[in-house]
N, C-alpha and C positions, 0 to 999 in steps of 0.2 A: 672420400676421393676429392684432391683439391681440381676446380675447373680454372682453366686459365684463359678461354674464350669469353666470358661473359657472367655472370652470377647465376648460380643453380638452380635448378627448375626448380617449378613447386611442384608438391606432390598433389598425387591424383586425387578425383574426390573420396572422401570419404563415404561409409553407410548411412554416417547421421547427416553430411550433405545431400546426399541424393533421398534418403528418405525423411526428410524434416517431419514435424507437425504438421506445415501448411500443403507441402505435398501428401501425408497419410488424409487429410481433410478432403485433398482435391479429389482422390480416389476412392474415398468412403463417400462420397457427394455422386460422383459417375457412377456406383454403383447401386448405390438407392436411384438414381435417375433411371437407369437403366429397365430396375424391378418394377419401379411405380409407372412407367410409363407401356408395360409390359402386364401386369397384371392389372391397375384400375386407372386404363387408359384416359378414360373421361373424368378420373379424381380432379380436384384442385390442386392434389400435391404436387399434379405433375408440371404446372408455371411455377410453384415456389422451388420445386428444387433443383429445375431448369435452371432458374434465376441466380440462386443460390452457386449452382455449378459454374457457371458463368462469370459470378466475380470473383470465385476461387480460384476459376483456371486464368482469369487473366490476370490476376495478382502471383500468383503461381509464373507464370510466361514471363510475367517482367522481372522478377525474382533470378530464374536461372538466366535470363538475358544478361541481368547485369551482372551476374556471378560470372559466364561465359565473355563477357569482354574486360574487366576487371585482369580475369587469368590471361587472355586474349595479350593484354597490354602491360603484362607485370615485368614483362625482359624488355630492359632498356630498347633492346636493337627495336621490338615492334613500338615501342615510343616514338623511337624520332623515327621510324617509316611513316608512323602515323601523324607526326606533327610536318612532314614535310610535303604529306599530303595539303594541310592545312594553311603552311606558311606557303608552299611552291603554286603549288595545282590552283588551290579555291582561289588567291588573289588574280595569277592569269586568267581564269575564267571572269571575273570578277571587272577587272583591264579590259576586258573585250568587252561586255557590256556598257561599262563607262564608255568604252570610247565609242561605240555605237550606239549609244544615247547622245553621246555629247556631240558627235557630226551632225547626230538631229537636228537638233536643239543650236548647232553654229549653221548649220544648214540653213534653219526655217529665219532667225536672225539676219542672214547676209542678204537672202530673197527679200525680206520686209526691207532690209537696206536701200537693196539696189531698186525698188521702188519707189522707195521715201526721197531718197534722193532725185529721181529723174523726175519726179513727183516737184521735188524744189528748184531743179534745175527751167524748167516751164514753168514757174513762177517768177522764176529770176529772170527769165527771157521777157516774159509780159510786164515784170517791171522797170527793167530797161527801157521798152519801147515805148512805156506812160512817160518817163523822164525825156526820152527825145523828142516826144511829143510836145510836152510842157514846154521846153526849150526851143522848139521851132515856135511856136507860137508867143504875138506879144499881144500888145495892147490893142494896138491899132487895128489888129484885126489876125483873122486866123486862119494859115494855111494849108489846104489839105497833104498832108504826111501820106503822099502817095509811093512813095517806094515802104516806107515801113509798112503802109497797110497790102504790100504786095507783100510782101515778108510773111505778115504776121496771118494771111489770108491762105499761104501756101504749108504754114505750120499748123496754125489752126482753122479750119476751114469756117466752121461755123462760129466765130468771133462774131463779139458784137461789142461796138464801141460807142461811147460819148463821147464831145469833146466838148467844152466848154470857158468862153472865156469874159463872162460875167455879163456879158449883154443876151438879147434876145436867142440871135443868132448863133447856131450850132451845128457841130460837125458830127455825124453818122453814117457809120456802117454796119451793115448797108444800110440804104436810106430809108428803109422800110422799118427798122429798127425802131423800137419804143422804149428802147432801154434809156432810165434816169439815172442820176447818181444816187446813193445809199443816202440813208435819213442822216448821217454821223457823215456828208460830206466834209468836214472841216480837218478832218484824222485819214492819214492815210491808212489803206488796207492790202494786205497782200497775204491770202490764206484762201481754202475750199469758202463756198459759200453755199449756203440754203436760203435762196429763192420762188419761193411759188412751190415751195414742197421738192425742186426737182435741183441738183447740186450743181453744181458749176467750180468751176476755177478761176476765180478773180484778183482783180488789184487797181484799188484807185487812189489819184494822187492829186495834190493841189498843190499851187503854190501862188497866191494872192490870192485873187478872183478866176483864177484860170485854176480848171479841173478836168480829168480826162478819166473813165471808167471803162475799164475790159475786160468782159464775161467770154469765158467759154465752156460750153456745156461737157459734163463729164457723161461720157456714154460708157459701154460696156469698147465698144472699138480703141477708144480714147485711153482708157489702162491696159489695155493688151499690148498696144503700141507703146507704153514707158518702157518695158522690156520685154523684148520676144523672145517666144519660146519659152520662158521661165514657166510657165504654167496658167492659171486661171486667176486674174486680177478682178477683186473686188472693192469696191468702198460702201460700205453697210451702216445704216444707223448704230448706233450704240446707245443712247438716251434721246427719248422723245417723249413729250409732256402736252398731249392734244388741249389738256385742261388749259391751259395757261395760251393757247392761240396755234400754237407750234405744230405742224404739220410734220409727219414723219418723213422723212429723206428717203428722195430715188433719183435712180440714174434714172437719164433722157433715155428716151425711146428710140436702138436705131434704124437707119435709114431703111427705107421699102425691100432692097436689095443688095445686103452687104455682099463683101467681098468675101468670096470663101475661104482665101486666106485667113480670115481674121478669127475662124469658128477653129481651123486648126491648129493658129497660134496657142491657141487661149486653153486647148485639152491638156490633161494631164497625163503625162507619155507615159508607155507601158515599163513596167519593173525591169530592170536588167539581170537583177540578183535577186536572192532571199533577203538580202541589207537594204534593199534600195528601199524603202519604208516612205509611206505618204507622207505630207508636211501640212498641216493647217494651220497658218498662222498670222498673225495680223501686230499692228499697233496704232494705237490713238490718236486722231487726230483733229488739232481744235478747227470748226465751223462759224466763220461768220452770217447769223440770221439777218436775213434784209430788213426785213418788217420789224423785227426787234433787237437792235443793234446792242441793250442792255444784254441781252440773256445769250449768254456762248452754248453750241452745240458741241455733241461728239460725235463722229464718227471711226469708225476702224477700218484701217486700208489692211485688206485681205489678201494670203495668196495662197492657194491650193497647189502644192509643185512634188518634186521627188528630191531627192538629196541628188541625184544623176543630174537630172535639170539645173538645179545651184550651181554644180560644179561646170556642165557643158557651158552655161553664159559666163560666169567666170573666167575661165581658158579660155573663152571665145571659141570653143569646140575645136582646139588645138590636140586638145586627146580625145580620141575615140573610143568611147566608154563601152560601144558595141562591138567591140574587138572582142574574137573569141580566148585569144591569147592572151586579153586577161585576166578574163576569168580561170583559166588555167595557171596563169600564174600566181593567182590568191589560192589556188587549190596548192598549187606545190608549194608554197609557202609555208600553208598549214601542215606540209606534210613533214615536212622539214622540223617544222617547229615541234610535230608529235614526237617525231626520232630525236630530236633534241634533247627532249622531256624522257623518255625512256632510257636514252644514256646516263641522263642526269638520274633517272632515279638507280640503275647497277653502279654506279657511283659513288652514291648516297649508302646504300646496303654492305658495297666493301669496308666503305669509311667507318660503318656501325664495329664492325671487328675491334679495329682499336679502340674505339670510344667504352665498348660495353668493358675490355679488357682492365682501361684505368678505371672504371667506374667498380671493379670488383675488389681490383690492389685497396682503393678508397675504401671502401666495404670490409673491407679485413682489419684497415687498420684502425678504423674508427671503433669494431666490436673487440681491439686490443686495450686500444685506449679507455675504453666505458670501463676495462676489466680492470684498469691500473696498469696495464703493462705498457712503457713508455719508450721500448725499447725497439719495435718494432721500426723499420724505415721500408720504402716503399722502393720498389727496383724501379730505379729512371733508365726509360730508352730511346733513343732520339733527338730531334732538338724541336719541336712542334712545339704549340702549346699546351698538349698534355703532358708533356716532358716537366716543362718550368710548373705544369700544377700541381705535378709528383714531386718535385724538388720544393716548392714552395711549403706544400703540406708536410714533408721532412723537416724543413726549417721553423715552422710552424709548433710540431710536436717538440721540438729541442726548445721552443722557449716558452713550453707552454709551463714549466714549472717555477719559471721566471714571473709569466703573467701574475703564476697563483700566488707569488710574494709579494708583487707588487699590488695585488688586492688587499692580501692584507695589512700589507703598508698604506692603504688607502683608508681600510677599516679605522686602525690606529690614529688616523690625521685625523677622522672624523669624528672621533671621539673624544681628542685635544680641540676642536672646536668646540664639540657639543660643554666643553669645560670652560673654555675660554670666554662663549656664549652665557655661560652661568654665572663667572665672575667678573664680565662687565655689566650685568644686572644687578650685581652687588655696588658697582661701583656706583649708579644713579640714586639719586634720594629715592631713600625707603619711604619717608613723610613728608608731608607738607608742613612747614615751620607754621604754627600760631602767628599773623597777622594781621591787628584790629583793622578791619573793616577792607578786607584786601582776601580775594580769594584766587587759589594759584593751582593749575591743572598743566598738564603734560602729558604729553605721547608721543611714543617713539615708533618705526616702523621700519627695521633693518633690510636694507638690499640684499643681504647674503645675512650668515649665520652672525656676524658680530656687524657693530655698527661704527662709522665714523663719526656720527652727528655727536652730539654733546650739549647739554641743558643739566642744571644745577640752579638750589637756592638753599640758602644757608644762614639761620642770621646770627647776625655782628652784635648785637645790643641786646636788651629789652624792648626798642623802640623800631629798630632800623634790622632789613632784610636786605640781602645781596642775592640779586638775579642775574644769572646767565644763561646765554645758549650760545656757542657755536657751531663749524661746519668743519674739520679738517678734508682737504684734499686726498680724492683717491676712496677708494672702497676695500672693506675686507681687515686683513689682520692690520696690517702697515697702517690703515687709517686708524681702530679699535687701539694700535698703541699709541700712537701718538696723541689721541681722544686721551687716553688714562695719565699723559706726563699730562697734557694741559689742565686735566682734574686735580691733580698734584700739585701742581706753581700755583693754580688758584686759591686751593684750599690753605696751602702753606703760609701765604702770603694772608690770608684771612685769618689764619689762628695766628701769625706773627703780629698785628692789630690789634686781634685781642689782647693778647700777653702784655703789648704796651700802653693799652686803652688809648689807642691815638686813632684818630678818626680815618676814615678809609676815604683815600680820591682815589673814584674811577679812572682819571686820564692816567696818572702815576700804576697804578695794578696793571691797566693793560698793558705800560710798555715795561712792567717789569715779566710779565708774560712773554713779550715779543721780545726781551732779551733772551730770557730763559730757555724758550725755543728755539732761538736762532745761533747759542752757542753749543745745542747739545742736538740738531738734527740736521738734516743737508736742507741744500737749499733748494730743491723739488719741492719740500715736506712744508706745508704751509696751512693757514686755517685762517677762517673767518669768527673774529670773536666779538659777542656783545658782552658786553659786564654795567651791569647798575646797581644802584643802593637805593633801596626807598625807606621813605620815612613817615610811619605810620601818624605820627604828632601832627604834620603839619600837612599828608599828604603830594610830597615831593618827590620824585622822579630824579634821580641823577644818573645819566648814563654816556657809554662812553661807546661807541660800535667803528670795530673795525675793519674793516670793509665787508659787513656781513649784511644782507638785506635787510633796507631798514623797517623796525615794527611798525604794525599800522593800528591807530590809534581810532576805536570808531567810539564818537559821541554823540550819539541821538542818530540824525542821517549824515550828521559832518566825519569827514574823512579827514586824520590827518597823517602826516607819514613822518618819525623822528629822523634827527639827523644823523649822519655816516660822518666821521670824525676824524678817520684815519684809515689807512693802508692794512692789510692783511698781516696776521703777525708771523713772525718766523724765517722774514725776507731781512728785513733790513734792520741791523740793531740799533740805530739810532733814530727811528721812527717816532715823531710827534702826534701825540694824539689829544683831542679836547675833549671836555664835558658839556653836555648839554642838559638842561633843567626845562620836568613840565612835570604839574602839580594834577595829579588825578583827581576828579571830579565822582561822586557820584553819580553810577550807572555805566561809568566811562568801561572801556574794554579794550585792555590790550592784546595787539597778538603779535608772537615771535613766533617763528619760523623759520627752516632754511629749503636750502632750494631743492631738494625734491618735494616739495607741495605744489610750487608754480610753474617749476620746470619741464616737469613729465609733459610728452605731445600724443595726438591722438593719432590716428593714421595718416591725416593730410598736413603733420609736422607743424602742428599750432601748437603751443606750449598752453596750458590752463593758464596762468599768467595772475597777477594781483587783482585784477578787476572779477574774474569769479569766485577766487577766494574773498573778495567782497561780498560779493551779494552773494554767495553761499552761507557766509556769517551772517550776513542783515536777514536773512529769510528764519532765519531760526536763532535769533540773537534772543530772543524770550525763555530761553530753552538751558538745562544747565550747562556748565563747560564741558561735562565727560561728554550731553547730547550731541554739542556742536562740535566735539573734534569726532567724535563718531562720523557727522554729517560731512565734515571736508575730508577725511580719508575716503570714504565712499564715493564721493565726488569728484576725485581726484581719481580713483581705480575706475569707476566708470567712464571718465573721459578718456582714459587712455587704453580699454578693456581687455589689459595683459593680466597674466594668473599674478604674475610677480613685479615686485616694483625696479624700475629701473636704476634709483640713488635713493639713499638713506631718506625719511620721510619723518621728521622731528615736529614737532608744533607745541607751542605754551601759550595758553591764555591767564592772564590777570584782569582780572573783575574788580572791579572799586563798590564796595557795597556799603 
């Protein structure tokens, strides 16, 4: 029967499902439990095979659970009901949380604000009125600042001032006052202070010999009043250290008779909702110690409030939080929002019909194609997106026998590499040429399956060896031919030498090279060539580079670097190029290279660069050639720690022995 709703049930359970092993176990376990608890009640068998029973049956339970949701969730349709429980439903519930944590938590934040601030703003005020102190007053003498102390006497009641302008004679308030200036008078201050154990809010200022100091004491009255109504304002120690002199921090004592406003201000008002959640919260803040003006204190300005509370001083209780009607209107909100969600899920459930429908066409045609049959196309209806996935997987199976030529056309290419890879290993010296007192090593290390790099030595004489390395432009096959004409012109031009027994000049070879190249490839196609001849007799050096990085020559701990003679070959056919001569020494060490040894970068785009292939080779220069280019490939792959190399990776050392 074909279904066209959705893909076919599975069939019911089977006898060997329903009676497994581990179920005939569970029920051979329950009925020995049964007998031995029934016939030799006080046995011991009867905690083992309780026990027994026990992890049977709950291995058993989780077993047909997970079989019963498994079958539960095997038809698409209860998939996605089930994942839209998990993508719709869990993240709104989820959203509501966050956001009622996070009111909290911006709640307890703007409360610590709006204290901190009224907190600075009565700092700011007491430091203004030291500065128009200091400025009413001069040398000659010093005038009582009676409107500011009317001021400052109406704001804060129990202030207490110093004035001072570097003689005997001094101004306070009141006059009963005993207050001095701080040990560190020379620095102004404007922060909490800890005094005699008990805190205050001060700020003193100088400016010559004129100074003026203003305390006033922090009561419990005195933070209730930075913001009313917020809730219950505290400033609490946070570190105190008796050992060292330091007295632990308290508010003043207050007055005989407060104002009974002040005890209602300061309570934590009743919840309005189930949301309206308490706030404890605070932040730190720095104390000036009198007595020891080196050692800073901390204490934490506190506030005990409701999230209702933050918000009525905010508004400035422009909304009435205690309005029944809104609480009803968060109720109908919600309720909206449930009917919302239940539309959206019979919504969800219709949409499943098509979904399971293509998901079944898919299913047919996939178990055509497994079989070989290519012919199958899948009915498109509609224009939705299941439409184009119907049409797309049509177009899909019509080129899938396309794909499958074009893999094996891919085979085929990789096998003409894995060829081409073979016969440019042929084309590099098989041997190292016999030369007295001169030892010659190489390594090569391809970016992809062929390489463009190029190193050669060949000898001319009985006496005399021709060394090369260069670099053609570009990677892959394009670079690997171009590499094989320039092994060509070299070698040709080398047995043309012999044939005349005429002596070989490097500057002459390379630019018959950079002829040769530049009449038979475009002018893209270019390469960096080194060419020398050395001469075993006398120990001479003749080479000619051009424009390829030039070798570094180490002698003992001296560095030297040969020279670059000419232009790149293959650009310009009339290109000049010289020779240079240097006479190897015993012990000396040459290295050729191109530029993927110093060019590769690590992650922070540093190229390895000349100077650690230096001291890479100095560190192991005692060591043979094959150790030391072992050690600067390794060196070069770990500085840059890719699987694969970025550009061809060539290196030649010659030893003078």
């Amino acid at each position: 029967m074909k279904l066209i709703g959705g893909a076919p049930p599975r069939p019911p359970f089977s006898w060997r499902e329903v009676l497994g092993k581990l179920e005939i176990t569970t029920l051979a376990l329950l009925a020995a439990a049964i007998v031995v608890s029934n016939v030799m009640p006080g046995s011991a068998l009867v905690p083992v095979t309780s026990m027994a029973l026990f992890v049977a049956g709950t291995w058993t339970a989780f077993r047909w659970i997970r079989r019963l949701v498994r079958r539960a969730i095997w038809r698409l349709r209860n998939r996605l009901l089930m994942s839209y429980v998990f993508i719709a439903v869990v993240p709104v519930l989820l959203l509501g949380i966050l956001g009622v944590l996070g009111a909290w938590a911006l709640a307890g934040q703007v409360a610590v604000y709006l204290v901190t601030q009224e907190f600075l703003k009565d700092l700011d005020s007491l430091h203004t009125s030291a500065s128009a102190m200091l400025r009413a007053t001069n040398d000659a003498g010093a005038t009582q600042p009676s409107r500011l102390i009317e001021f400052l006497s109406s704001q804060f009641p129990d202030i207490e001032i110093v004035l001072s302008n570097g003689r005997a004679d001094k101004f306070r308030y009141p006059e009963s006052s005993k207050l001095q200036h701080p040990a560190t008078a020379s620095e102004d201050l404007s922060s909490a202070v800890l005094k005699d154990g008990l805190l205050y809010s001060g700020v003193h200022m100088h400016n010559g010999d004129r100074q003026v100091t203003l305390l006033v004491p922090i009561r419990k009255r005195y933070l209730q009043k930075l913001v009313p109504n917020l809730g219950e304002i505290t400033l609490v120690d946070l570190i105190s250290d008796e050992s060292e002199g330091r007295v632990r921090m308290r508010l003043h004592e207050e007055p005989a008779n407060p104002n009974a406003d002040f005890f209602s201000s300061r309570a934590v008002a009743p919840s309005i909702n189930l949301l309206d959640f308490q706030i404890l919260w605070g932040m730190p803040i720095g104390v000036f110690v009198w007595d020891h003006p080196s050692k800073e204190g901390k204490a934490v300005l506190g506030v005990h409030t409701r999230i209702s509370q933050v918000f009525r001083v905010i508004f400035s209780q422009k909304a009435d939080w205690d309005q029944p009607w809104l609480i009803y209107g968060l109720y109908l909100f919600a309720i909206m929002f449930l009917i919302v969600e239940l539309i959206s899920l019979v919504i969800g459930i219709s949409i499943t019909r098509t979904m399971t429908r293509a998901v079944h066409y898919l299913y047919e045609s996939t178990e055509r194609v497994q079989a070989g049959d290519f012919s199958y196309r899948i009915p498109v209806k509609g224009s939705d997106q299941l439409a184009d996935l119907s049409q797309s997987y049509n177009t899909m199976i019509e080129n899938l026998d396309r794909l499958l030529k074009v893999a094996k056309e891919k085979e085929r290419l990789q096998a003409d590499l894995d060829i081409a890879k073979e016969v440019q290993e042929q084309l590099y010296p098989r041997t190292v040429p016999h030369v007295e007192g001169l030892q010659i090593t190489a390594m090569v290390n391809p970016a992809k399956s062929v390489s463009g790099d190029y190193y050669d030595y060949q000898k001319i004489d009985a006496h005399r060896c021709a060394i090369a390395i260069g670099d053609v432009a570009g990677k892959g096959i394009s670079a690997a031919l171009l590499m094989a004409n320039v092994q060509s012109a070299m070698r040709a031009q080398l047995r043309s030498a012999q044939e005349r027994a005429a002596g070989v000049c490097t500057a002459t070879m390379v630019s018959q090279i950079n002829k040769h190249l530049e009449a038979n490839t475009t002018t893209e196609k270019y390469a960096t060539f080194f060419f020398s001849v050395y001469d075993e007799r006398t120990g001479e050096l003749v080479s000619t580079n051009a424009g390829h990085l030039p070798p570094i020559l180490l002698r003992g701990s001296e560095v030297h670097r040969l020279d670059v003679n000419g232009m790149v070959v293959g650009v310009f056919p009339f290109a000049k190029y010289d020779a240079s001569r240097i006479t190897l020494e015993k012990g000396d060490l040459l290295l050729l290279y191109t530029d993927g040894i110093t060019e590769p970068e690590n992650e922070y785009e540093e190229m390895f660069g000349e100077e650690r292939l230096i001291e890479t080779v100095q560190r192991v220069v005692s060591k043979s050639n094959e150790e030391i280019l072992s050690e600067v490939f390794e060196a070069v792959k770990h500085w840059t720690f890719a699987p694969d190399s970025a550009d061809d990776m060539t290196m030649m050392i010659i030893r003078r022995v």
